[in-house]
Structure formats: structure tokens, C-alpha cells
N, C-alpha and C positions, 0 to 999 in steps of 0.2 A: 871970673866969679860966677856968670850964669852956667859958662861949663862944669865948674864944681859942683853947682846946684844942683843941676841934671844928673850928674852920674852918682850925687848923694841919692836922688828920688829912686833910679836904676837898682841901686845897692837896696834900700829899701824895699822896692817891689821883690827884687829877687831872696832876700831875707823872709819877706812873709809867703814866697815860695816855697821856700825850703823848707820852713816853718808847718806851714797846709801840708809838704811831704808827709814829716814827722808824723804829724797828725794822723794820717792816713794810714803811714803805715803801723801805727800803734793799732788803730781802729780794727785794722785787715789781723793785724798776729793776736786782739783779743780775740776777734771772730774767730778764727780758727782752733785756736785753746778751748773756748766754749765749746765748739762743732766737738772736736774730739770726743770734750768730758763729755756732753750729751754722748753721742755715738757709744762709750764704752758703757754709761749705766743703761744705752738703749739694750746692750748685747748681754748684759746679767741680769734684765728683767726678762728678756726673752728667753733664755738660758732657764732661767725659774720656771715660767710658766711653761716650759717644755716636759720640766721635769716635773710639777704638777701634774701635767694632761698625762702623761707615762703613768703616775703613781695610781693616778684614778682610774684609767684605761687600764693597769692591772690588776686592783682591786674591782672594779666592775664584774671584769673576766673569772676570777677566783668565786665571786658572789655567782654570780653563771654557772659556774661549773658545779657548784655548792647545789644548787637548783636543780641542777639535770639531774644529779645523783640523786637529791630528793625522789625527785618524780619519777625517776625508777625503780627505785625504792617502794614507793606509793602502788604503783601500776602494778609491783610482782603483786604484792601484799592484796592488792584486790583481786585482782587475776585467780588468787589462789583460794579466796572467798568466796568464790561461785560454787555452784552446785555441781555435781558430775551428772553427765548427762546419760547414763546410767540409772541413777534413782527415778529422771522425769517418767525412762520408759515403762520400770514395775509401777509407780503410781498412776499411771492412765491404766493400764489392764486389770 
């Protein structure tokens, strides 16, 4: 009779063994399902904001380029508003 008791308590500990396994490894394969889903919308947000910084970075460029042309534009248009240096020498004589 005690030896049946004892290998009842055995079967027992090794059942809430088994049992603690399960556990575990349910815990480990949700971890890792989460890690995943994280990981993938980590990789379309960063995907996003790549293609943001690009879109800006070539609008910036464009508005740049927009600019230069201004300003030379600007620069003939005064350049050509000046006086000839010509006229300064008959008005001093």
C-alpha cells in the first residue's frame, strides 16, 4: 500500500511536469508569433518612412533647383541694368 502511495505522488509530480512543459511551451511559440508580428509591422513602418524621407528629399531638391534658376534669372536681369561704362566716361569730360 505505501508503495502504491509513493508511485501515485511520483505520477503526480511528473504530471505537474509535464503539465509546467505545456505551459512553457505555449508561453515560448506565443513569444515568438508576437516577436514576428512585431518584426513585420517594424519593417512596413520603416519601409514608410524611407519612402517619406525620399519623397521629401526630392521635393526639397526640385524646390532647389527652382531657386537656382530664380537667382539666375535675377542676377542676368540686374547685370543687364547697370550702366555701360561708356556713358560714365562722356559724363565726367
Amino acid at each position: 500500500m505505501e508503495r502504491s502511495a509513493r508511485i501515485l505522488r511520483q505520477l503526480d509530480r511528473l504530471e505537474a511536469d509535464l503539465h509546467n512543459g505545456e505551459t512553457e511551451s505555449f508561453t515560448y511559440a506565443e513569444l515568438v508569433r508576437r516577436h514576428s508580428a512585431t518584426e513585420q509591422i517594424s519593417c512596413k513602418i520603416t519601409d514608410e518612412h524611407l519612402a517619406e524621407i525620399h519623397r521629401l528629399a526630392m521635393a526639397q531638391e526640385a524646390k532647389m533647383a527652382r531657386k537656382r534658376g530664380e537667382h539666375v534669372r535675377k542676377h542676368k536681369t540686374v547685370a543687364m541694368a547697370r550702366p555701360r561704362p561708356s556713358r560714365h566716361a562722356t559724363a565726367s569730360n
